[in-house]
C-alpha positions as CSV (number, residue, x, y, z in Angstrom):
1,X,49.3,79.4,123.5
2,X,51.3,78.1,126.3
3,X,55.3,78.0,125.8
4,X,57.1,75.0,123.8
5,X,59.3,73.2,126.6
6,X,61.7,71.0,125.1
7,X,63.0,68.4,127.9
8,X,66.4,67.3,126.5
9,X,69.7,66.9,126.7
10,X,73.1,68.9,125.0
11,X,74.5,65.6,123.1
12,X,71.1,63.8,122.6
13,X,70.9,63.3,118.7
14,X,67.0,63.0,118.9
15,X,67.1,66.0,120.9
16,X,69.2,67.8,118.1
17,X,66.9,67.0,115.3
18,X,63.8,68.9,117.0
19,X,66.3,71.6,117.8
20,X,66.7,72.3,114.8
21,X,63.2,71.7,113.5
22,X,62.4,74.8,116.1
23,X,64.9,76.9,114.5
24,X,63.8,76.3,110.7
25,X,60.2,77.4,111.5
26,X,61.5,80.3,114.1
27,X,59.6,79.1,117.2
28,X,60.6,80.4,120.0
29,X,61.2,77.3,122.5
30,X,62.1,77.0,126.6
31,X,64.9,74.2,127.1
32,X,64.7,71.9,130.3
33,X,67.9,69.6,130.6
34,X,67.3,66.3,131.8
35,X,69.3,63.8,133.0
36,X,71.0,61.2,130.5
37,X,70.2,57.4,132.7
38,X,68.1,57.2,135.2
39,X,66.1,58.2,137.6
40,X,64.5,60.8,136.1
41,X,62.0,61.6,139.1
42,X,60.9,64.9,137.0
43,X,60.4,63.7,133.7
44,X,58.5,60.7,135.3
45,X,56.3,63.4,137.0
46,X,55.1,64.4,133.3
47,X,55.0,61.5,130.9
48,X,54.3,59.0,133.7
49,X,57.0,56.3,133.0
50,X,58.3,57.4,129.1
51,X,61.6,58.5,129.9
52,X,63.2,58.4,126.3
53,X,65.0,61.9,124.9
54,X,63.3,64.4,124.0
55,X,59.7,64.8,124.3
56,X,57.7,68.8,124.3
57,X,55.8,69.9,126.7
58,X,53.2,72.7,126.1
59,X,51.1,73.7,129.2
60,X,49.8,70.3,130.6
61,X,50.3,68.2,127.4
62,X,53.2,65.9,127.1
63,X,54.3,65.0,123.5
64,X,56.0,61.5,123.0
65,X,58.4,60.9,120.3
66,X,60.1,62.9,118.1
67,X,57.8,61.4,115.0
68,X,55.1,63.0,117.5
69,X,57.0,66.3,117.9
70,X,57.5,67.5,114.4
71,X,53.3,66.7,113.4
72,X,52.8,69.1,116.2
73,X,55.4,71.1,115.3
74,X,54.2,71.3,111.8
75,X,50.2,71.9,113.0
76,X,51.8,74.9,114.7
77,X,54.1,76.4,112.1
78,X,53.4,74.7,108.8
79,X,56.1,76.7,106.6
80,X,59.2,75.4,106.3
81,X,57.1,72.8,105.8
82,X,58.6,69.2,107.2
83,X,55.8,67.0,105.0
84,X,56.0,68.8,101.6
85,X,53.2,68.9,99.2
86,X,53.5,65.5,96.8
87,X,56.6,64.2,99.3
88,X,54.4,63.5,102.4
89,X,54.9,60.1,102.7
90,X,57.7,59.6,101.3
91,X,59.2,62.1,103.9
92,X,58.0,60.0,106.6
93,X,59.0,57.0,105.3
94,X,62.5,57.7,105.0
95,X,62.8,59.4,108.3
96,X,61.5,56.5,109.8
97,X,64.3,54.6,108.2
98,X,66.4,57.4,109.5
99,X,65.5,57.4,112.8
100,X,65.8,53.5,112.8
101,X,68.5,51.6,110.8
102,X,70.7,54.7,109.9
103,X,70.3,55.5,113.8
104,X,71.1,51.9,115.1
105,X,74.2,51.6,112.6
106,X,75.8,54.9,113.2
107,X,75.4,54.7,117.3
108,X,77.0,51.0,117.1
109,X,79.5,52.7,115.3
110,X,79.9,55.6,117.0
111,X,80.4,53.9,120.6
112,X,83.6,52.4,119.6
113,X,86.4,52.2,122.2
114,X,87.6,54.8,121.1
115,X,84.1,57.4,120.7
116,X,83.4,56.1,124.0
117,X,86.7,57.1,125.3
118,X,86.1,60.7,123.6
119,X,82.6,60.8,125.0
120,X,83.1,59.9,128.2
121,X,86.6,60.6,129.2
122,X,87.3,64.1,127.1
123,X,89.3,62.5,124.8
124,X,89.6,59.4,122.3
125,X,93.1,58.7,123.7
126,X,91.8,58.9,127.7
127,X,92.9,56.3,130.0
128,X,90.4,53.7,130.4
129,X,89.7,54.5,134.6
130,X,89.0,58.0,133.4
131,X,85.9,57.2,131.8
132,X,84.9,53.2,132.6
133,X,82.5,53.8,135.5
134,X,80.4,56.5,133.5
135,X,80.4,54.6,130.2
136,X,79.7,51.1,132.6
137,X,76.4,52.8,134.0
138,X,75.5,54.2,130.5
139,X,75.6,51.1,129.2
140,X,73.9,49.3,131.5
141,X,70.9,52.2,131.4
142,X,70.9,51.7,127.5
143,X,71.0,47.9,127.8
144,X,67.9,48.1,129.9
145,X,65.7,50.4,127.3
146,X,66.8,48.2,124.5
147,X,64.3,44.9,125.9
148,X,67.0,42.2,124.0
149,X,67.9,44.1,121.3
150,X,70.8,43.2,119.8
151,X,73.8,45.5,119.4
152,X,75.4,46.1,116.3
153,X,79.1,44.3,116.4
154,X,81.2,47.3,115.2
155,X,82.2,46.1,111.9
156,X,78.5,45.1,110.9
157,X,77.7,48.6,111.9
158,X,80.9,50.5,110.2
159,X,79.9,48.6,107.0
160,X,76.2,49.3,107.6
161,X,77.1,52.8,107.7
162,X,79.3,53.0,105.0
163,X,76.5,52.0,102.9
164,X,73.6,54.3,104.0
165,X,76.3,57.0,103.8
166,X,76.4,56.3,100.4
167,X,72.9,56.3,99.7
168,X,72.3,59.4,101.3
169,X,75.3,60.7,98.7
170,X,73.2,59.2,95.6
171,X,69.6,61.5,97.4
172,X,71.8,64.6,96.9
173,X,72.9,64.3,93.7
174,X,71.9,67.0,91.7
175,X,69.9,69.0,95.0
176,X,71.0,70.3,97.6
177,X,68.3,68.0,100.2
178,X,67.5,64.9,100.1
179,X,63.7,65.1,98.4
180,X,64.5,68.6,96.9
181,X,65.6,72.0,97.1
182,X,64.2,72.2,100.7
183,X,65.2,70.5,104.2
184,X,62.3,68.4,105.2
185,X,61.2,65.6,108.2
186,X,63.9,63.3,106.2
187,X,66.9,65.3,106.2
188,X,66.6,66.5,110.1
189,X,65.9,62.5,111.0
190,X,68.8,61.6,108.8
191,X,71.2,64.3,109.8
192,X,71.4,63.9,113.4
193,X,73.0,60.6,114.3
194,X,75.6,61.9,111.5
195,X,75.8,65.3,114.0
196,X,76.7,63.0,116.6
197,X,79.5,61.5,114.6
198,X,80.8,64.7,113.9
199,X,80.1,66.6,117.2
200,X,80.3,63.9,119.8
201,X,82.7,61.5,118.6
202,X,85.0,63.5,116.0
203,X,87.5,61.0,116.2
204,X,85.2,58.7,114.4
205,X,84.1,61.3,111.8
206,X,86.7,60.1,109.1
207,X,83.8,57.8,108.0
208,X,82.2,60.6,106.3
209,X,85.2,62.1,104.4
210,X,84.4,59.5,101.9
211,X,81.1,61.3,101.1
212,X,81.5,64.8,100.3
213,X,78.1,65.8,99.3
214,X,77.3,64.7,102.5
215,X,79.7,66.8,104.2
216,X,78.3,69.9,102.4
217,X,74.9,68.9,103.2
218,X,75.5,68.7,107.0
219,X,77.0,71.7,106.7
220,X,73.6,73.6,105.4
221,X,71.7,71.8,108.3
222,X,74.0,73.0,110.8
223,X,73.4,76.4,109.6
224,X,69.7,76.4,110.4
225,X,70.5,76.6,114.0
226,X,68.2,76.5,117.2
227,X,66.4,79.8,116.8
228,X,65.7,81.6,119.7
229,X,64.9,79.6,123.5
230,X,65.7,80.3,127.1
231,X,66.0,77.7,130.0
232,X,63.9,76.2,132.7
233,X,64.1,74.3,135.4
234,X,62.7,70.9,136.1
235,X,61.0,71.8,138.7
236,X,59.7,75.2,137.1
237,X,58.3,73.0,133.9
238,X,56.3,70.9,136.9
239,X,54.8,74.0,138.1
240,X,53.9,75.8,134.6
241,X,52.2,71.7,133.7
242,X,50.0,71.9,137.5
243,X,49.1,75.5,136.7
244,X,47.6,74.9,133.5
245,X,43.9,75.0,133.7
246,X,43.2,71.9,131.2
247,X,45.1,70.2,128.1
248,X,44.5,71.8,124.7
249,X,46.1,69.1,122.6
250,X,47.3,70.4,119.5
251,X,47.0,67.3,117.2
252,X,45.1,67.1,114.3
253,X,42.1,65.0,114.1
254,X,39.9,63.5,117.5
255,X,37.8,61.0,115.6
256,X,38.1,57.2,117.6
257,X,40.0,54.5,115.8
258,X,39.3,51.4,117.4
259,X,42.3,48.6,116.5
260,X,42.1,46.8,119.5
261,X,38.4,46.7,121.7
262,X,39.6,49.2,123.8
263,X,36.9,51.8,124.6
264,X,37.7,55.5,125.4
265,X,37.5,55.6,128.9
266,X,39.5,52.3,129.7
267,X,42.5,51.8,132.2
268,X,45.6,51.6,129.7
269,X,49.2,50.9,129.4
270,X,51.3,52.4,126.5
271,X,54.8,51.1,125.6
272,X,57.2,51.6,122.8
273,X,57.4,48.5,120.5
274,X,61.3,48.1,120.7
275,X,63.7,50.8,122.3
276,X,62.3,52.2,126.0
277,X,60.3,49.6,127.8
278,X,58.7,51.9,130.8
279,X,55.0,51.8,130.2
280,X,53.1,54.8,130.6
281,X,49.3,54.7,132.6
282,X,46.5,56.2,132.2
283,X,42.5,56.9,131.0
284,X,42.3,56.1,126.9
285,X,41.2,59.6,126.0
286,X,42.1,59.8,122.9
287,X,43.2,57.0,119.7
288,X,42.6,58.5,116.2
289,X,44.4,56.9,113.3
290,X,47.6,58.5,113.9
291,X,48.0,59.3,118.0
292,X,47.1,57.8,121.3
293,X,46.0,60.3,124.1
294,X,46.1,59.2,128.0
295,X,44.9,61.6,130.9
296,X,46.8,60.8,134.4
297,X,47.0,62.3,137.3
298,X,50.3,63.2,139.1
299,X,50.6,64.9,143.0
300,X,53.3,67.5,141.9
301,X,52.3,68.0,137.9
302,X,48.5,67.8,138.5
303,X,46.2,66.7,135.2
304,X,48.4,65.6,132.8
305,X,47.8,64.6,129.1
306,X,50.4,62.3,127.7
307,X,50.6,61.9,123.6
308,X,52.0,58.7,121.5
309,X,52.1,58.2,118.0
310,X,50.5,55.0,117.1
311,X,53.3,53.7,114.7
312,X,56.2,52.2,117.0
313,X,53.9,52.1,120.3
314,X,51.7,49.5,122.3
315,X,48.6,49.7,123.4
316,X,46.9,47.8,126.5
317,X,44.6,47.3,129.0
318,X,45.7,48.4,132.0
């Protein structure tokens, strides 16, 4: 099998949740750092137009989304397993809720003055001109992949946090995850906007004191680690993607589910439903009940398939 190439970024939280999905089941993984705003000429060159953090490459297939990632991840290693026997959809369904209202309330939350001060100027207490320009464009990159979603006003998100803290306290009573006696897909989408908190912005990570189960827990998924990866370039992960003889696609299932008219074959668009509006577009080669597959063409990558998940993404005619 081709090498796992991981395109992300040191303090993307998305990024550190398949990080340490590769270190539970021991895969050994290539890292490729990509840019944090735009452009992102290289990443383009493989998914096309995605350009949200992470997404794996393996030869000349491009996997979307980190809901995407682990099923791949899991078809490739299935012990630890992330979708336990008797838990598998309730593992999914709470790291969905995970990677969507726990994630929107603890960013809000997180991006304070004062986190964006840390993050951006080295420390909470840095001068605003230190750090203004590079928070101004991040903010404005952000404000374009969220399509009119509306921020979180920082108390609404400090209370909403608060409260899912809390919650996640009341999982672990009595265990030491949050379904069991096992980390699963919940507890990596939960933990890592709360690894942000604590890595990223420590000057806002007094909101978790208040939960001490939660502490401890944090502190057993911070032990799993990365495992074992090297690094690549950008432009090296191009070449390996162009060299590749043809796609192998490693998700389960190929049978067609047809939601929407569209035959295999057709000229599409795919899009994220909220967060990340840059379409991606391509030849329908793919849509079972649980991933879209697109085949596109690309002078510097070559033949390129590009994977979605269906839940959270669009599909049209091109």
């Amino acid at each position: 099998m081709a090498d796992l190439i991981l395109h992300h970024y040191a303090s993307s939280p998305f990024s550190e949740k398949i990080r340490l999905i590769l270190g539970a089941k021991k895969l050994a993984w290539k890292a490729v750092d990509v840019p944090r705003i735009s452009p992102k000429p290289d990443v383009v060159a493989l998914t096309g137009g995605y350009r949200k953090t992470p997404f794996l490459q393996v030869g000349s297939d491009i996997y979307c989304d980190t809901a995407l990632i682990c099923e791949v991840l899991e078809h490739l290693q299935p012990e630890p397993a992330l979708f336990p026997a008797g838990l598998k959809g309730l593992s999914r369904v709470v790291a969905q809720w995970a990677d969507e209202k726990l994630f929107w309330a603890a960013m809000a939350y997180n991006f304070s003055p004062r986190g964006m001060a840390q993050m951006f100027g080295g420390s909470p207490d840095a001068p605003a001109e230190q750090w203004a320009a590079v928070a101004k464009a991040f903010g404005e990159d952000r404000a374009a992949m969220r399509v009119g979603m509306p921020r979180m006003p920082l108390g609404d998100a400090t209370s909403a946090y608060k409260g899912y803290l809390r919650r996640l306290s009341h999982m672990l009573d009595g265990q030491p995850y949050l379904l069991g006696n096992a980390p699963c897909v919940a507890d990596y989408a939960a933990y890592h906007p709360l690894w942000f908190t604590r890595t990223q912005t420590s000057c806002m990570a007094g909101i978790l004191d208040a939960t001490p189960s939660v502490l401890a827990w944090m502190d057993r998924m911070a032990a799993i680690g990365h495992g074992s990866f090297s690094t690549l370039t950008s432009a090296e992960a191009i070449a390996l993607c162009a060299a590749t003889p043809a796609p192998a696609n490693l998700l389960h299932g190929h049978s067609f589910q047809d939601d929407h008219g569209i035959p295999l074959g057709s000229r599409v668009v795919i899009t994220a439903e909220s967060f990340g509006p840059e379409g991606t577009e391509g030849e329908l080669v793919a849509a079972t009940r649980t991933h879209y597959s697109l085949r596109r063409n690309d002078e510097r990558a070559g033949t390129v398939h590009v994977h979605f998940p269906r839940i959270g993404y669009v599909l049209k005619k091109a």
